[in-house]
C-alpha positions in Angstrom: 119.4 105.3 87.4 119.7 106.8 91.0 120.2 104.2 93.7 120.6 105.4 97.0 122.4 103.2 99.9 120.5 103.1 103.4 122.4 101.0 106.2 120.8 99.4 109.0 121.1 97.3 111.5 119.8 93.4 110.4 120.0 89.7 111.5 122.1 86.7 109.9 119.0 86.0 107.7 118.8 89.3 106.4 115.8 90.4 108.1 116.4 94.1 110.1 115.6 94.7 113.4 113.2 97.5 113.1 112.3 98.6 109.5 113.7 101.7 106.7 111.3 104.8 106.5 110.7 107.1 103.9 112.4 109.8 106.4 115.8 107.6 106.3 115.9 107.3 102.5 114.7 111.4 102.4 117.9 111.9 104.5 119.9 109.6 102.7 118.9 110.9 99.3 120.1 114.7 100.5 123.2 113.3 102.1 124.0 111.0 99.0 122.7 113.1 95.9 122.2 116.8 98.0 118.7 116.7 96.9 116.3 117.7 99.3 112.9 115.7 98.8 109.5 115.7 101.4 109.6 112.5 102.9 105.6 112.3 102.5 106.5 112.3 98.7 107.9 109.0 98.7 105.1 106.5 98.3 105.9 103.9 100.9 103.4 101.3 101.3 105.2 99.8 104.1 108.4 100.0 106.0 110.9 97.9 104.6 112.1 94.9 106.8 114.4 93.2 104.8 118.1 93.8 103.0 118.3 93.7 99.3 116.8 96.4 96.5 113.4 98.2 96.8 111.8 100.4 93.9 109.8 103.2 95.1 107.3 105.8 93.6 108.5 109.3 94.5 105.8 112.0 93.2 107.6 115.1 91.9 104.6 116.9 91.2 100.5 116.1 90.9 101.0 114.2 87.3 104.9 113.6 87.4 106.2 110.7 89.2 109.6 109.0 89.7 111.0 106.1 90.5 113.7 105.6 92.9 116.0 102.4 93.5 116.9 102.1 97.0 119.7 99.1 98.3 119.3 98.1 101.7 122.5 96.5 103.6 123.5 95.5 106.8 125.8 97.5 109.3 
């Protein structure tokens, strides 16, 4: 099980200011695991606001899908 760790900036109550992108955890997957991935193939149905773990679908090819564990925590 992969998990990558994305940092960003977040309030006391664990809410971020801003949101997490598939083009951060893209760039945090190659800096992490040096695996270079298209951000449009992580399926993101929205940007994630809050700290804590998120599953995402990552399609490797038209039938072959992945998913990816991604921690969010505050700077």
């Amino acid at each position: 099980e992969t998990v990558i760790t994305v940092k960003a900036k977040s309030g006391e109550d664990g809410r971020l200011f801003g949101s997490v992108t598939s083009k951060q955890v893209a760039d945090q997957l190659n800096k992490q695991y040096k695996v270079k991935l298209d951000k449009r193939k992580i399926d993101l149905k929205e940007p994630i606001r809050a700290l804590g773990f998120v599953k995402l679908e990552v399609r490797l090819h038209l039938e072959v899908t992945a998913t990816l564990t991604v921690h969010i925590v505050g700077e």
